[in-house]
C-alpha positions as CSV (number, residue, x, y, z in Angstrom):
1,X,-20.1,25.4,-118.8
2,X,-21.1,21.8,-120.4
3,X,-21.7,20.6,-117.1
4,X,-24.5,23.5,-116.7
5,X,-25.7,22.8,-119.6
6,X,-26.2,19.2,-118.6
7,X,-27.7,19.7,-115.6
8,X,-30.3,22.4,-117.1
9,X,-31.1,19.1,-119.7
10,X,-31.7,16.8,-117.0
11,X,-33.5,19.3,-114.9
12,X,-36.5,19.6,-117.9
13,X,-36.4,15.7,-118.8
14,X,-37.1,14.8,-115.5
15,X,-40.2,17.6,-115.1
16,X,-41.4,15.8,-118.6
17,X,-40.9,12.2,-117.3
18,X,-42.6,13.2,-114.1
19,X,-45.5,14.6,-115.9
20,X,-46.1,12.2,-118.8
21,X,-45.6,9.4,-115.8
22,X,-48.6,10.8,-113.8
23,X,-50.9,11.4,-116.8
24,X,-51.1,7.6,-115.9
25,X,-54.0,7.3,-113.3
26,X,-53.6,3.6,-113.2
27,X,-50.9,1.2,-114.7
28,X,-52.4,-1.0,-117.3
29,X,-49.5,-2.4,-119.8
30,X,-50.5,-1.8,-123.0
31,X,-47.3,-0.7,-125.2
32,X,-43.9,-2.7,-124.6
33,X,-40.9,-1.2,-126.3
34,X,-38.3,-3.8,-126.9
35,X,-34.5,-2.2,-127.8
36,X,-31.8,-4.2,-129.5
37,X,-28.6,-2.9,-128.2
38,X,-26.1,-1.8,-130.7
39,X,-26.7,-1.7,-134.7
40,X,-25.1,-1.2,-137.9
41,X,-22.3,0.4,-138.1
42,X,-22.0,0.1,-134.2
43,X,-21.2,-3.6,-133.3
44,X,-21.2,-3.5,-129.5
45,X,-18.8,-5.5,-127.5
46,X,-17.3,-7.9,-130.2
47,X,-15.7,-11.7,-128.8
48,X,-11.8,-11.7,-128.2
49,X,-11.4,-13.7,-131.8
50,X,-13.4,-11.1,-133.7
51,X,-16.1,-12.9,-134.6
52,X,-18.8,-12.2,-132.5
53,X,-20.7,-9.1,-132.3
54,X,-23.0,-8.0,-129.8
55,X,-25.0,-6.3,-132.3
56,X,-26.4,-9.5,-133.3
57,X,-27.3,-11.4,-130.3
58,X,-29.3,-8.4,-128.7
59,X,-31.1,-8.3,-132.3
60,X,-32.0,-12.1,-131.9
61,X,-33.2,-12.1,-128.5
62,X,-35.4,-9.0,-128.9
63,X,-37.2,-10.4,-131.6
64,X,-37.9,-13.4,-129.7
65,X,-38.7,-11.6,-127.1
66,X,-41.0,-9.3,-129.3
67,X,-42.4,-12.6,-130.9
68,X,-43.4,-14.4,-127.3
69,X,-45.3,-11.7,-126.5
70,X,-47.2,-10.6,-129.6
71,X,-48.2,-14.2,-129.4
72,X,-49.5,-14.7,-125.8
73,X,-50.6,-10.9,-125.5
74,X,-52.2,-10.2,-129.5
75,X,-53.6,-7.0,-127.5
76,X,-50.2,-5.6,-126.4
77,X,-48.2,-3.1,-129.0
78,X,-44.9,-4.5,-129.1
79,X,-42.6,-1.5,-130.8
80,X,-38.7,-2.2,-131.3
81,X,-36.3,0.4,-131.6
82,X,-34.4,-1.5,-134.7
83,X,-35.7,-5.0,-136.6
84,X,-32.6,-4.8,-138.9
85,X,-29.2,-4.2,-137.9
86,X,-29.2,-0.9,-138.5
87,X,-27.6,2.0,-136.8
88,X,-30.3,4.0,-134.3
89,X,-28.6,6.7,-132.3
90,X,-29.3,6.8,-128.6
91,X,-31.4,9.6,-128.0
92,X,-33.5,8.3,-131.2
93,X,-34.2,5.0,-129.1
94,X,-35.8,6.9,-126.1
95,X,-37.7,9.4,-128.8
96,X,-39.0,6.3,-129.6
97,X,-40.5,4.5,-126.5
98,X,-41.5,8.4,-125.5
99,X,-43.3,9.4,-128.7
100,X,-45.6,6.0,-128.5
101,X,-46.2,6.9,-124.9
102,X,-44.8,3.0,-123.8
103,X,-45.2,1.2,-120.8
104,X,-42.2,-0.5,-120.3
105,X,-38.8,0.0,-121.8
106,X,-36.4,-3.1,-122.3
107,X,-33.0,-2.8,-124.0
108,X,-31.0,-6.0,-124.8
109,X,-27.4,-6.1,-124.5
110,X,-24.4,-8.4,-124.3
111,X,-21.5,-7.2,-121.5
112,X,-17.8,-7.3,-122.1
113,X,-14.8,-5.6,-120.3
114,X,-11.2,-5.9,-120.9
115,X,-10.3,-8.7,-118.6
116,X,-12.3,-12.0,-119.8
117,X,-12.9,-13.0,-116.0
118,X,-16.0,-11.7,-115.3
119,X,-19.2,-14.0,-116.5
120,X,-22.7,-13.9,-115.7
121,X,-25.7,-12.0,-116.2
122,X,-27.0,-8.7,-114.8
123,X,-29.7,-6.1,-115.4
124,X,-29.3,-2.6,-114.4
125,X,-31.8,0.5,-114.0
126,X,-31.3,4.3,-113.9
127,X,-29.6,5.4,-111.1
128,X,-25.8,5.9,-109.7
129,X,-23.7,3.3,-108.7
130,X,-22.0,4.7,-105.7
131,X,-19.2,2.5,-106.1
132,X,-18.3,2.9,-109.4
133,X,-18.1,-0.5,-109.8
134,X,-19.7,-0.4,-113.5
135,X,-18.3,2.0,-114.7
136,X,-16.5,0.6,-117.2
137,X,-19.7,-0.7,-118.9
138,X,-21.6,2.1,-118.5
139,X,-18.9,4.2,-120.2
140,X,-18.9,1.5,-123.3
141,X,-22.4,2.0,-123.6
142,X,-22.7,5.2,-123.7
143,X,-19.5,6.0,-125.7
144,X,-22.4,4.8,-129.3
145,X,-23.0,8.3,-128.8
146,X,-19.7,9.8,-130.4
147,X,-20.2,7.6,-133.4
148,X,-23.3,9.9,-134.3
149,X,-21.0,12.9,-135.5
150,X,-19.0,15.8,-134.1
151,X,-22.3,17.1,-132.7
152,X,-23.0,14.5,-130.1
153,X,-21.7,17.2,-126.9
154,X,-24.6,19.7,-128.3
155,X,-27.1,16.9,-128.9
156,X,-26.9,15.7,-125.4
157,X,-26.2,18.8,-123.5
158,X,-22.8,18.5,-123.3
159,X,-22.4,15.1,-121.8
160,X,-18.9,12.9,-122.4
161,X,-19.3,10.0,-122.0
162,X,-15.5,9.3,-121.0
163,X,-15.4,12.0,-118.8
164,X,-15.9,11.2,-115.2
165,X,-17.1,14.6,-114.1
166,X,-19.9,14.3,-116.8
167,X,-21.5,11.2,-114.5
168,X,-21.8,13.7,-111.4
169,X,-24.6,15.4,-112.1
170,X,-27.0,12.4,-113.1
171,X,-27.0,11.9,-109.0
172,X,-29.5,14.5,-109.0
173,X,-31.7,12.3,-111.4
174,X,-34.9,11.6,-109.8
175,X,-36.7,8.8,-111.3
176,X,-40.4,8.9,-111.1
177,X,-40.4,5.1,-112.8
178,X,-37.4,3.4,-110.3
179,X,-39.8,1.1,-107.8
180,X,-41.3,-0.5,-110.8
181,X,-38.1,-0.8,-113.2
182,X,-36.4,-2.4,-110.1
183,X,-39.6,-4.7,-109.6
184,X,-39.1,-5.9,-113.2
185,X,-34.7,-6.2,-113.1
186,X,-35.5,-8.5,-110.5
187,X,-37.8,-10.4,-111.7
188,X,-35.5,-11.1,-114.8
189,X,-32.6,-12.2,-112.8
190,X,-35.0,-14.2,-111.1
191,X,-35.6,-16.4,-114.1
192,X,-32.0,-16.0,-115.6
193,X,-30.9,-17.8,-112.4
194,X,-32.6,-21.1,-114.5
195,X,-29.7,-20.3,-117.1
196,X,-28.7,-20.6,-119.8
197,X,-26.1,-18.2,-117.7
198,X,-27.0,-19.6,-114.1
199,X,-24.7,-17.0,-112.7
200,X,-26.4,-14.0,-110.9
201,X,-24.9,-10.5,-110.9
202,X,-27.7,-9.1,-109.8
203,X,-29.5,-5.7,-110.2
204,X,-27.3,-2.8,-110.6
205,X,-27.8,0.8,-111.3
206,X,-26.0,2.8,-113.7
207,X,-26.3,6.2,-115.6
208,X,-27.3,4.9,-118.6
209,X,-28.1,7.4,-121.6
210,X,-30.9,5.5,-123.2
211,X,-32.5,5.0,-120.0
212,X,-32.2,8.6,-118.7
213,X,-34.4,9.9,-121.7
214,X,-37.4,7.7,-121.1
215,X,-39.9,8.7,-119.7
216,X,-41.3,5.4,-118.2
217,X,-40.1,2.2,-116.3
218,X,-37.0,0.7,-118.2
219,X,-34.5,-2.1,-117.7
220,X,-31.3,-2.8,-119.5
221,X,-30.2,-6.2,-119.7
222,X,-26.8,-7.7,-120.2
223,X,-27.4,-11.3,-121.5
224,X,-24.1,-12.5,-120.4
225,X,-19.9,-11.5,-121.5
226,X,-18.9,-11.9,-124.7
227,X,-15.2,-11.9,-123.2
228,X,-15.9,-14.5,-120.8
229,X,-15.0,-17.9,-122.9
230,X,-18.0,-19.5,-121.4
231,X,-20.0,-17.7,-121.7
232,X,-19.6,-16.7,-125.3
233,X,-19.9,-20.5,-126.1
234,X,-23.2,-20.1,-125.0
235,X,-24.0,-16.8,-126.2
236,X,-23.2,-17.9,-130.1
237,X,-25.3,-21.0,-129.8
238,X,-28.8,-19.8,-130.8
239,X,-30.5,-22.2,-129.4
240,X,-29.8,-20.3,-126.4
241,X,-31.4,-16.8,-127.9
242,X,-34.7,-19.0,-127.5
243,X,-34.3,-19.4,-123.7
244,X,-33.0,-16.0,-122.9
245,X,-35.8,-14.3,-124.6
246,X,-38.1,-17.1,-122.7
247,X,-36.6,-16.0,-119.3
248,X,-37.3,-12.0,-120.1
249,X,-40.4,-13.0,-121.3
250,X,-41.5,-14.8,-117.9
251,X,-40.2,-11.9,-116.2
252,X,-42.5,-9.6,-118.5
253,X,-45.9,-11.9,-117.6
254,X,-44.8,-11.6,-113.9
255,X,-44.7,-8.2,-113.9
256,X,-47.7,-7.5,-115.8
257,X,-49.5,-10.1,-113.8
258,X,-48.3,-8.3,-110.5
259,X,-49.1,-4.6,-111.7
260,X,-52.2,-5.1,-112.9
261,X,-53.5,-7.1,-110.1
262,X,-55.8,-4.6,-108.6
263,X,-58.4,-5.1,-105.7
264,X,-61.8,-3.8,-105.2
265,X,-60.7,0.0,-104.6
266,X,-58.8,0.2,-107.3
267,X,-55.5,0.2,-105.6
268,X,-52.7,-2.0,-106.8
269,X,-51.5,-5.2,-104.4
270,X,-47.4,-4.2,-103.1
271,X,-45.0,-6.5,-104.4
272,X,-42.0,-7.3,-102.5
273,X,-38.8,-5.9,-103.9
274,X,-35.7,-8.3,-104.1
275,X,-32.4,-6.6,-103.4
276,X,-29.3,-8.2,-104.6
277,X,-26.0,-8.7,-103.2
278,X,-24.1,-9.1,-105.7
279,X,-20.3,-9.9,-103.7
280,X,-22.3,-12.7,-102.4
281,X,-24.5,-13.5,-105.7
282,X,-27.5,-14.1,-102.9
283,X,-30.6,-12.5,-103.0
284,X,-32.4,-11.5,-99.9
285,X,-36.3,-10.1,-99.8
286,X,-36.6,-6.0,-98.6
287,X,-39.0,-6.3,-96.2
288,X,-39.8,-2.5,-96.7
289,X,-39.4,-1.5,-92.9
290,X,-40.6,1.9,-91.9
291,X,-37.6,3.4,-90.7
292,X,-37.8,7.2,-91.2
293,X,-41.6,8.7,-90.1
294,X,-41.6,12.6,-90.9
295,X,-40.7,14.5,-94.2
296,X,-40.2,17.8,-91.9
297,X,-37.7,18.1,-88.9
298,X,-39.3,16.8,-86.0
299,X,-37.8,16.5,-82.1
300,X,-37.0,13.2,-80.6
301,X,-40.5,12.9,-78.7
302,X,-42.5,13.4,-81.6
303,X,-40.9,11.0,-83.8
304,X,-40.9,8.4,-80.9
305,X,-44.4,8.8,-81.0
306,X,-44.6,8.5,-84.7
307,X,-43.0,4.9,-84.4
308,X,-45.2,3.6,-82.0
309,X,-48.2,4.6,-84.1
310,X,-46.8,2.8,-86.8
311,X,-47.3,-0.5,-85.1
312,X,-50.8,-0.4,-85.4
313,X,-52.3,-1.4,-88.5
314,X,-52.9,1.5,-90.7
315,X,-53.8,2.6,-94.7
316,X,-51.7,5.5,-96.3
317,X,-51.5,6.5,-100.0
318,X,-48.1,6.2,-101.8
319,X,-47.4,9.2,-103.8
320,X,-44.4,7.9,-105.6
321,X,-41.1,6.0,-105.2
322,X,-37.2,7.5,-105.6
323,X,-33.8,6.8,-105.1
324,X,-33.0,9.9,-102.2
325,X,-35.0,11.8,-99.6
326,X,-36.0,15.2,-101.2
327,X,-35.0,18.5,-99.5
328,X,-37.7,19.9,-97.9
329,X,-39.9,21.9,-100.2
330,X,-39.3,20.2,-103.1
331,X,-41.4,21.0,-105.9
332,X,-42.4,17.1,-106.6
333,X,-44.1,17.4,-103.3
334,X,-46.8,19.9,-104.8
335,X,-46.4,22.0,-101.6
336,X,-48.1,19.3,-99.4
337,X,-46.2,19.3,-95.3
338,X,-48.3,16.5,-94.7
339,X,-45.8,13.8,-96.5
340,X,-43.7,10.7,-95.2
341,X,-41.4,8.4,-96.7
342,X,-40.7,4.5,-95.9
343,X,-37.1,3.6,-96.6
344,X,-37.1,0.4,-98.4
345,X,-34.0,-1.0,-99.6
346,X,-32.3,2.1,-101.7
347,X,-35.7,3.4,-102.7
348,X,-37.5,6.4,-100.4
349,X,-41.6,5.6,-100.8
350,X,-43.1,8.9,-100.0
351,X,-47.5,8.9,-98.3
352,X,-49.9,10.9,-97.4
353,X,-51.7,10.1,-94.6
354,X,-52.0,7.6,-91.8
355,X,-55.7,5.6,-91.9
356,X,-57.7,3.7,-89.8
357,X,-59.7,2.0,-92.3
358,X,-59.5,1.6,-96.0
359,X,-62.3,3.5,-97.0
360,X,-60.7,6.5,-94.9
361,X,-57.8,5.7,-97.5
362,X,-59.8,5.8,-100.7
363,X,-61.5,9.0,-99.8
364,X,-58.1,10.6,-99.4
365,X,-56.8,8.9,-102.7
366,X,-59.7,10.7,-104.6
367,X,-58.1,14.1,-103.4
368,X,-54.7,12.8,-103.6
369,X,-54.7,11.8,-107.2
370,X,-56.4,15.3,-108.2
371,X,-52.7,16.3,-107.9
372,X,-50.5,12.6,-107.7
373,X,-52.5,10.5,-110.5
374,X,-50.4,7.3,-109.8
375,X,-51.5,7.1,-105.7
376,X,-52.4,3.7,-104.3
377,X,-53.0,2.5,-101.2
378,X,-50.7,0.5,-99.2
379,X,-51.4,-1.2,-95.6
380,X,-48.3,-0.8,-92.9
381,X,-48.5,-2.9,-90.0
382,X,-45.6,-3.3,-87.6
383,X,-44.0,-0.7,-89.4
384,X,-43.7,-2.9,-92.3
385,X,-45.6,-2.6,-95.6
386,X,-47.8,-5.6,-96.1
387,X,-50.3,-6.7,-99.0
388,X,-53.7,-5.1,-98.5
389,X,-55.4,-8.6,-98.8
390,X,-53.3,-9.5,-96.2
């Protein structure tokens, strides 16, 4: 069946995307892959008078974008998927970012749908959207696939991309990279809110292909609609490329500035996740509250027990961040029972440990990271997460 098939495909991607993710002791960005939506014989969304093609904005903006860094980080590898508008098949994009063992994945895109109401711009990770709102777009994304030959189904284990049954079985996607893509969609919507599209859609998630295949954190960005009739005014003026690839790019420095910021153990500094609403275009701060205690079953006493000890100040190790509580057993564990999770938002941060003092912490993360390379340490105090310098 295609759908087995499928599954089996994502099954081994996300044991190699776990694996090539931990061989990462500590997160220092050094390789930025920058992906131009669309290509060659593929235009993208094109503008409801023809002219327009989505093709060439996202090629613009990347190399910008490409351009602003190169020139205020000489040491960083910028690597783009296309420089020319030429046709580069989806699974070649993430074989790509994979095969130069990159630190961050950005694809640019420009949105349109068949009604020309919706405007604004939004920037989605991996992950299911549980109320289908975008599925439209996700569908017209990933539909570049059947314009690389009949073989497409047998290239990417029997996905269609227009069937809806095809979608199910990405909701057992785990991504070992979704705290930190999520850190930087937000930061980008933070600085798109400055325009030259002031209008916030927030940060969505959606099953798309060239971000299931990569195997580190990734963001794709839709600049704006092309079917929206303002907002193709100011996605043809190029003047406006400049300040789009200025807002990623501020996003970029933020995020590089917040994940390398490490203190004197070693351990990086949380961030605070921003969480959109998008019916409301607000954004309101996840304050990361502790509201689940025990991986295993426990009885009511016991985790009673557990939330009171979270009150006082402790140190645990983080492990790693995704989207769904795992069953119990599961082999991303490692077969450790001594493992919690902190619900924060729609992301599930799994510790070990509960810690008096921080050097009780970094003795543990020595042993930890025999086994989880990517543990840091994180301070909970009222059962909220709070900055270790804090």
């Amino acid at each position: 069946m295609p759908h087995r098939i499928l599954l089996a495909t994502i099954s081994l991607l996300l044991i190699c995307s776990t694996f090539q993710g931990q061989e990462r002791a500590s997160f220092h960005l050094k390789k930025v892959v920058i992906d131009p939506g669309h290509g060659g014989k593929d235009p993208g969304t094109v503008s409801p008078d023809g002219k327009v093609f989505e093709k060439n904005i996202a090629l613009s903006v990347s190399l910008k974008l490409g351009q602003l860094i190169k020139s205020n980080y000489p040491h960083i590898e910028v690597i783009y998927t296309r420089k020319t508008d030429i046709f580069i098949p989806l699974n070649e994009r993430s074989r790509i970012a994979n095969k130069h063992k990159a630190d961050l994945f950005i694809s640019i895109h420009v949105n349109g749908v068949e009604s020309r109401t919706p405007s604004g711009s939004e920037t989605f990770v991996m992950g299911i959207d549980k109320t289908n709102s975008n599925f439209e777009v996700t569908m017209l994304e990933n539909s570049v696939i059947m314009l690389e030959g009949d073989d497409y189904s047998t290239k990417y284990g029997g996905f269609n991309p227009n069937d809806p049954e095809s979608y199910i079985v990405f909701s057992l996607l785990q991504n070992a990279h979704l705290e930190q893509s999520l850190i930087m969609a937000s930061l980008v919507q933070k600085h798109f809110a400055k325009g030259p599209i002031k209008l916030n859609r927030g940060i969505k998630q959606a099953p798309f292909l060239v971000l299931w295949q990569t195997s580190m954190p990734g963001i794709l960005v839709e600049l704006g609609f092309i079917t929206n009739q303002n907002d193709l005014r100011v996605l043809n003026d190029k003047r406006n490329h400049d300040k789009f690839a200025e807002s990623i790019f501020n996003a970029f420095d933020e995020f590089k500035t917040q994940y390398e910021k490490v203190n004197d153990s070693g351990s990086y500094l949380p961030v605070p996740i921003k969480e959109t609403d998008t019916s409301k275009q607000t954004q309101t701060e996840n304050k990361q509250t502790v509201t689940e205690i025990k991986q295993t079953p426990t009885t009511a006493k016991e985790a009673q027990n557990a939330v009171k000890t979270d009150t006082v100040e402790h140190f645990r190790v983080q492990i790693f961040a995704v989207g769904k509580i795992l069953p119990a057993g599961s082999r991303d564990l490692k077969g450790r029972k001594d493992v919690s999770y902190i619900k924060a938002g729609n992301l599930y941060k799994y510790t070990i440990g509960k810690y008096g003092t921080i050097d009780e912490a970094k003795d543990a993360q020595s042993e930890i990271r025999k086994h989880f390379p990517q543990a840091f340490i994180i301070k909970v105090r009222n059962n909220t997460i709070v900055p270790l310098n804090n």
